[in-house]
C-alpha positions in Angstrom: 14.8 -33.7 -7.7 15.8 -31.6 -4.6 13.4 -30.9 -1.6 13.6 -27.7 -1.6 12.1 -27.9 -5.6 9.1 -31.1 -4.4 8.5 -28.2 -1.9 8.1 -25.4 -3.5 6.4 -27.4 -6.5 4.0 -28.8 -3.7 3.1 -25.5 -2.6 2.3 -24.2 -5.8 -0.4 -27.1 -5.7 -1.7 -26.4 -2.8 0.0 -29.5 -1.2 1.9 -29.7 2.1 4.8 -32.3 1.7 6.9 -30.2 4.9 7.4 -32.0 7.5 5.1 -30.9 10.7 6.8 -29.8 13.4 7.0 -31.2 16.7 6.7 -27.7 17.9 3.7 -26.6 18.6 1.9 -23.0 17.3 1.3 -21.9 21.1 5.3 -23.0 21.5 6.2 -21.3 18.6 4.2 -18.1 19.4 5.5 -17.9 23.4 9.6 -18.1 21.9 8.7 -15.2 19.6 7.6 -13.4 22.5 10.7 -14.9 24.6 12.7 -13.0 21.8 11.3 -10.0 22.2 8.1 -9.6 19.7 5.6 -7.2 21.5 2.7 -9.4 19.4 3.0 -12.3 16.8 0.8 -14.5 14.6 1.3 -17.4 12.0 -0.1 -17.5 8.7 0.2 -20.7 5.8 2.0 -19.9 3.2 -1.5 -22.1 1.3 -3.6 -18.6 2.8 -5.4 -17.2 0.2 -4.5 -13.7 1.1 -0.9 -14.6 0.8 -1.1 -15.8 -3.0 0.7 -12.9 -4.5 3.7 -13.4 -2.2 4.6 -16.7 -3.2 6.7 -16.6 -6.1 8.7 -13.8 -4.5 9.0 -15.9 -0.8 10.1 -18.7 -3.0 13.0 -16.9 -4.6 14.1 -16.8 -1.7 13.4 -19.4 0.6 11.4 -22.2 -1.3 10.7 -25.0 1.7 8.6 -21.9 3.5 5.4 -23.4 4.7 4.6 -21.1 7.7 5.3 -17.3 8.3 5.5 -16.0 11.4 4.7 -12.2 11.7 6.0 -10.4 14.6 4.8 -6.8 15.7 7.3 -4.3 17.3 5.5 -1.5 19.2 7.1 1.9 19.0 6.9 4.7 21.3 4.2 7.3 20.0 5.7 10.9 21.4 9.2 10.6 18.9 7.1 10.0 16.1 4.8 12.6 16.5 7.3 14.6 16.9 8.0 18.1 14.5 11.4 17.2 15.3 12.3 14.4 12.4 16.1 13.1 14.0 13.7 12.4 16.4 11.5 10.6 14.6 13.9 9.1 12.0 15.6 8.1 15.7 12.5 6.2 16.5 11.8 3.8 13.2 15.9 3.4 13.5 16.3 1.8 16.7 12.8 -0.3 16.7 13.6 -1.2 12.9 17.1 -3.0 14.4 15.2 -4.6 17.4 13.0 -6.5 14.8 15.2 -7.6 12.7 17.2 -8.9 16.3 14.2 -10.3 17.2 13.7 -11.9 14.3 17.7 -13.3 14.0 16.9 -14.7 17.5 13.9 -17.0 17.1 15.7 -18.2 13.6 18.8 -19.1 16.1 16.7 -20.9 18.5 14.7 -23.0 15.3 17.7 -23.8 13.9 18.8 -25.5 17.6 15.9 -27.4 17.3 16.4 -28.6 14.1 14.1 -26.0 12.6 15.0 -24.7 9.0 13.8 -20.8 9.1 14.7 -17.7 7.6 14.5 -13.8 8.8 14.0 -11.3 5.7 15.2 -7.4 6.8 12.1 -6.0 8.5 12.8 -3.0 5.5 16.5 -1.8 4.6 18.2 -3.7 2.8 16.2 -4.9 0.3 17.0 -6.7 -3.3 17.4 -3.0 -5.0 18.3 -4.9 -8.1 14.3 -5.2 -8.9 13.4 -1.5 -8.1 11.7 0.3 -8.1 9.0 -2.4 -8.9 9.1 -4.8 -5.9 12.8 -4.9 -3.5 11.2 -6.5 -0.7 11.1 -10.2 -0.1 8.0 -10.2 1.6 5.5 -8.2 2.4 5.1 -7.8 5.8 1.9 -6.0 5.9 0.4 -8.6 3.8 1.5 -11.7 6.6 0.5 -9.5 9.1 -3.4 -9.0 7.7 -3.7 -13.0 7.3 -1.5 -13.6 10.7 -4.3 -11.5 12.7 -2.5 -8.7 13.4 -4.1 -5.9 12.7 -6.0 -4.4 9.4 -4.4 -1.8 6.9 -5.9 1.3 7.6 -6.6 4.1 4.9 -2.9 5.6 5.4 -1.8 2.3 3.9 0.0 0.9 7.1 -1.5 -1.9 9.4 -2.8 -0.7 12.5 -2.8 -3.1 15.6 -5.9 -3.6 17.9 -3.5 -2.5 20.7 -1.1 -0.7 19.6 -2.6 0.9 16.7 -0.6 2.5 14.3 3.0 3.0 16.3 4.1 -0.6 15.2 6.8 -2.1 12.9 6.8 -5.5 11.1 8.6 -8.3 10.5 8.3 -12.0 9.3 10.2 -15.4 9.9 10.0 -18.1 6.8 9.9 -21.5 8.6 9.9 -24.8 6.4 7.5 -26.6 8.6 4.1 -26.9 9.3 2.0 -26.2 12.8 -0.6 -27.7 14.9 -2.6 -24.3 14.0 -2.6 -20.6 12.1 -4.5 -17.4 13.4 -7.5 -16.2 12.1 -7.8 -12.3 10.3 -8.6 -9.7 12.7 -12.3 -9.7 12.1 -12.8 -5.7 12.5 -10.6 -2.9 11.2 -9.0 -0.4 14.1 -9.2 2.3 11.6 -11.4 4.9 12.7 -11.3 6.9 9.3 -11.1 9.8 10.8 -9.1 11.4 8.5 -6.7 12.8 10.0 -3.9 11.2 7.9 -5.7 12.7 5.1 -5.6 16.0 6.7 -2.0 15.7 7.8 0.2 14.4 4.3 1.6 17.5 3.2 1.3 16.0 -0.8 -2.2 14.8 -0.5 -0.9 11.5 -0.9 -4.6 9.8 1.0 -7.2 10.9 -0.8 -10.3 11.3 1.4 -12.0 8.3 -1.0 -9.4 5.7 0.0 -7.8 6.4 -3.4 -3.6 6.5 -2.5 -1.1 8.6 -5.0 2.0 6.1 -4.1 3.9 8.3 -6.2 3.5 11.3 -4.5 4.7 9.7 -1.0 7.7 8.2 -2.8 9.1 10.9 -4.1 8.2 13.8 -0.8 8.6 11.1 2.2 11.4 8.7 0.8 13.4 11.8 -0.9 16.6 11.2 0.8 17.5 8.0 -0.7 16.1 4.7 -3.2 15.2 6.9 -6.0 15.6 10.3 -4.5 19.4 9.3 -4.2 19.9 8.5 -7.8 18.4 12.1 -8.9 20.7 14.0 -6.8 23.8 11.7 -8.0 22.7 12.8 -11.4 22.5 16.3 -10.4 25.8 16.1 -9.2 27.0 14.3 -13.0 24.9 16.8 -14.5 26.0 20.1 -13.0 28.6 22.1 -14.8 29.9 23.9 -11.8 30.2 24.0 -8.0 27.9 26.8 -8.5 25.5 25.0 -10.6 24.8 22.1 -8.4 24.5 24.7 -5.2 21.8 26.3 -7.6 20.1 22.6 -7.8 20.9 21.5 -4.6 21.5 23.3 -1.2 24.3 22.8 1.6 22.3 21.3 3.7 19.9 19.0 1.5 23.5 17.8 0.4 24.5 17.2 4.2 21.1 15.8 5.0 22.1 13.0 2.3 25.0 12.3 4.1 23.7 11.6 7.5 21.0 9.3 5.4 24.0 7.2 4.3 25.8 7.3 7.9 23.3 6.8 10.0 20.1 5.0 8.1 17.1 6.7 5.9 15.7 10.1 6.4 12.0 9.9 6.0 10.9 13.7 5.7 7.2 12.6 6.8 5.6 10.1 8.5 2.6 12.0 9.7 -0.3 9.9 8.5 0.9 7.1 11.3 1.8 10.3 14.4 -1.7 11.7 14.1 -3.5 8.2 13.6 -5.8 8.2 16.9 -6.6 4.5 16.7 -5.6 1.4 18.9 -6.9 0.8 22.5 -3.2 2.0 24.0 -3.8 5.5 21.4 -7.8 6.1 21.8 -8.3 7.5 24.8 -7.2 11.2 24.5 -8.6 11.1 21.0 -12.2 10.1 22.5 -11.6 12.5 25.4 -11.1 15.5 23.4 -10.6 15.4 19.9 -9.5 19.1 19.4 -6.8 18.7 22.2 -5.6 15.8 20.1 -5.3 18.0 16.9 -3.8 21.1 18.6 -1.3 18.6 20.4 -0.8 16.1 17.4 -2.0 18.0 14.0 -1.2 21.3 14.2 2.3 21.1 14.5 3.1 19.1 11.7 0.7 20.6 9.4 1.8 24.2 10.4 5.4 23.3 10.8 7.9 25.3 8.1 9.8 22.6 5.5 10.2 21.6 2.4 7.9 19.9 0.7 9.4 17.6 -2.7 7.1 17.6 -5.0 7.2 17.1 -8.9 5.5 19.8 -11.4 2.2 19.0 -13.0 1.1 16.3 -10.1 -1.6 16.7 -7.5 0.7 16.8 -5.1 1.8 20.2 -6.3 -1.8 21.4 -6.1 -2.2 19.7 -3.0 0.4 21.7 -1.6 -0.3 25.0 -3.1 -3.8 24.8 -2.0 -3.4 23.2 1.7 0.0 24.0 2.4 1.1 27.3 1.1 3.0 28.4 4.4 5.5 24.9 3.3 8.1 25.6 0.7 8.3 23.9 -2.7 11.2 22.0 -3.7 10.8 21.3 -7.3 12.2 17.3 -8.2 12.0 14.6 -10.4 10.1 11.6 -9.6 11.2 8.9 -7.1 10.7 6.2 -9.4 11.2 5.6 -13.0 10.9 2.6 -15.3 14.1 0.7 -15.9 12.2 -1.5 -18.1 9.4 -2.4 -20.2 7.4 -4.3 -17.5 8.2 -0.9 -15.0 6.8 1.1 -17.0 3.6 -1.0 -17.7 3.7 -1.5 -13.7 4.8 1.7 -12.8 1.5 3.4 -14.3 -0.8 2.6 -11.9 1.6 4.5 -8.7 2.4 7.1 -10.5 -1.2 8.1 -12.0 -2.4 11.6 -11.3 -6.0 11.3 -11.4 -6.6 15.3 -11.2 -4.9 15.5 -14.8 -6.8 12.7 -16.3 -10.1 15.2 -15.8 -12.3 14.9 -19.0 -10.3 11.9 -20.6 -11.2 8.8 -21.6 -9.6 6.8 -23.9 -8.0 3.3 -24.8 -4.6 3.2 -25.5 -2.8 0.0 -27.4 1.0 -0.1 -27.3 3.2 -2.5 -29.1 6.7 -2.7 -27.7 9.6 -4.3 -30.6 12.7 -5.3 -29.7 14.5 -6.9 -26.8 11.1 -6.5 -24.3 8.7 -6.8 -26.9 5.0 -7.0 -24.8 1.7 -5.8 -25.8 -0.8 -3.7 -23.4 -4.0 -1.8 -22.9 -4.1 1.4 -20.9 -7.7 2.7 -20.3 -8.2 5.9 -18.7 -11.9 6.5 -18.2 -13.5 8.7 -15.4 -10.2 9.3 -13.4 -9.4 5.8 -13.1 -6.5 3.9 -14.8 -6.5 0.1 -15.6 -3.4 -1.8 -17.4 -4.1 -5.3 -19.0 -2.4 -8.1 -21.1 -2.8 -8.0 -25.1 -4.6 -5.6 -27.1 -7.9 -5.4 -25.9 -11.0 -3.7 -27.3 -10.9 -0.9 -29.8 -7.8 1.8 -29.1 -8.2 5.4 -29.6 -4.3 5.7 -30.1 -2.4 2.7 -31.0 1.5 3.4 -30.1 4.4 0.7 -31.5 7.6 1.6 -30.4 11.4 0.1 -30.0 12.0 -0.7 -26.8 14.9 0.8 -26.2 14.0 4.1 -27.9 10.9 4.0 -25.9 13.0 4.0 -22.3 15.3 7.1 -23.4 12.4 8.5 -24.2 11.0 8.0 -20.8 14.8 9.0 -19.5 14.3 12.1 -20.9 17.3 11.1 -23.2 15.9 11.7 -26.8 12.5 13.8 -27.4 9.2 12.1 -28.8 9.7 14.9 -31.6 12.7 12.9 -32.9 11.2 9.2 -31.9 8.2 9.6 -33.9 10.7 11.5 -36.8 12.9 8.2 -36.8 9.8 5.7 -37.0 11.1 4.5 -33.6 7.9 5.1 -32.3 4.7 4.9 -34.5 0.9 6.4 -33.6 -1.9 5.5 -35.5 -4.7 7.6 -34.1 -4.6 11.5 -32.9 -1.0 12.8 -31.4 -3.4 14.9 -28.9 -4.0 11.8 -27.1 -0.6 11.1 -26.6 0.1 14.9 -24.9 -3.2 13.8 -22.6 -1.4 10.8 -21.9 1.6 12.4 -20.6 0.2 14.6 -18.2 -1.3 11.6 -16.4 2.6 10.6 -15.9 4.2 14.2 -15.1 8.2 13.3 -14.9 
């Protein structure tokens, strides 16, 4: 049996079989910094809080025993910036100096007989398993456990220091250390609010509640699945004329400079307007209105486009909030390629404004090539999605696979599913419609 399997079968006990390194954690820690990490931290791949990363770390590098999360500070005033080249600029060149960072301190393990690896801090990913997971690790999830900093209620991990303008990465090393860091025991967020002021698609619901969907498909429009709707606009269109009518000059030149020069996030104003960290505080505390005027205002009074798809919160959220913003009609950012995500997919793509008045238990029965079995309960606004048949359904749904996917592809109507006993209900059809609207596509 290989090592790299006794390893990885060790970890998955709970054992340690790697061999502990004659480096020490302080030693460790000091060449991160000596590479260029702003702040760092170790974590056990054995943490508790790391248990849901395991599987996927091992894929890729099963002897992992220790992660090593390393912080890159960025500079606030491009970020906050209307401007979003200048922004875009900003995540760009810090994005590169991690994953340089991170290159270096695998270089100088590997002199020291060290076996380590360095996952991209974000592009590129393993796009093969999108959209349900195309990261190798999660670096917010290291960070948390490394003692780097808390994820605040935008959904990123602010930094005791640094607060919010930070990037990630994480090292995979196949030994153990003398020691780990402890969690932060305090979170820097101030929940203030202002992210959930700022997101022009009401993505940060003043509850903590986040519509994941709603940020994908506005923030992340010029490429992942953004990209693949405008290629199919281009297959789809019948003229020159017809795609200008879908798609404008310079939305089509915007995706260009996406592919030469990196992604083109159209928002990132919950983390510009975030107030907390000791080095970000002190004007905040000093005069909070300054900080809006200076910080808020001109994003959330700033002219754009705002990509939103019809029948979601975010559309309301927009229309209500932001009516001086222009719509730009779209399909979603993500879609399910597959039966497993779809059943994933639900819970970020849930609109929980549509689901108003419903409650219900849904049992689905996929045949064919992905056969699987779930319960969907929507009850009070909230959504939960479990193994098996469970409880007494309201609607039970059996459907082909593969019919079931055009269907969500928009490729064959449920009209003619449910005519060809592709798809089979047993309970009212009116449940079905309700369903729907919770998913708008």
């Amino acid at each position: 049996m290989a090592l790299d399997t006794v390893v990885q079968d060790s970890a998955a006990a709970g054992g340690s079989l790697a061999p502990k390194s004659s480096l020490s954690a302080s030693a460790l820690l000091a060449l991160a910094r000596e590479c260029g990490a702003d702040d760092c931290g170790l974590a056990s791949i054995d943490n508790a809080a790391l248990a849901p990363e395991r599987a996927h770390i091992a894929r890729a590098f099963p002897a992992t025993r220790t992660l090593l999360s390393i912080v890159g500070r960025t500079h606030r005033e491009p970020i906050r910036s209307p401007a979003r080249s200048v922004a875009n600029n900003e995540f760009h060149r810090e994005g590169h100096a991690i994953d340089e960072i991170a290159a270096r301190i695998v270089g100088r393990l590997q002199d020291l007989g060290i076996r380590a690896l360095n996952p991209p801090m974000a592009f590129p990913m393993e796009m093969e398993r999108f959209p349900e997971r195309g990261w190798i690790v999660s670096h917010k999830r290291v960070a948390e456990a490394a003692g780097l900093g808390r994820m605040g209620i935008h959904r990123s991990i602010i930094h005791p220091k640094f607060g919010s303008f930070i990037l990630l990465g994480t090292v995979l090393i196949a030994e153990t250390f003398d020691e780990t860091s402890k969690p932060l025991e305090f979170n820097p967020c101030l929940e203030c609010k202002l992210c959930v002021a700022a997101c022009p698609v009401g993505a940060i619901k003043p509850d903590g509640y986040f519509d994941f969907s709603a940020c994908l498909t506005h923030n992340y429009q010029q490429f992942m699945g953004g990209f693949a709707n405008f290629v199919e606009d281009i297959a789809g269109s019948k003229s020159v004329g017809d795609f200008r009518n879908r798609v404008s000059y310079a939305e089509t030149v915007t995706r260009w400079q996406s592919l030469a020069y990196g992604p083109n996030y159209n928002a990132a104003y919950c983390i510009a307007v975030c107030p907390a960290g000791d080095d970000v505080i002190g004007p905040y505390r000093a005069d909070k209105r300054s900080h809006i005027e200076a910080v808020v205002d001109p994003l959330t009074k700033k002219a754009e486009a705002i990509y939103v798809t019809k029948g979601t919160d975010a559309a309301d959220h927009l229309a209500r909030w932001f009516p001086h913003k222009s719509v730009r009609w779209v399909r979603p950012g993500a879609r399910a390629t597959s039966i497993r995500g779809f059943l994933f997919g639900m819970s970020l793509s849930f609109q929980r404004g549509n689901a108003a008045g419903l409650n219900a238990v849904y049992h689905f029965t996929f045949t064919g090539a992905q056969a699987a079995k779930a319960t969907v309960i929507i009850k009070d606004r909230r959504l939960q999605v479990v193994d098996g048949l469970q409880g007494k359904a309201d609607l039970e749904i059996t459907a082909d696979t593969d019919t079931w996917l055009r269907f969500l592809r928009k490729e064959v109507s449920i009209f003619r599913c449910l005519v060809t006993r592709a798809v089979r209900l047993k309970g009212s059809p009116r449940l079905l419609i309700a369903f729907g609207k919770c998913f708008p596509s």
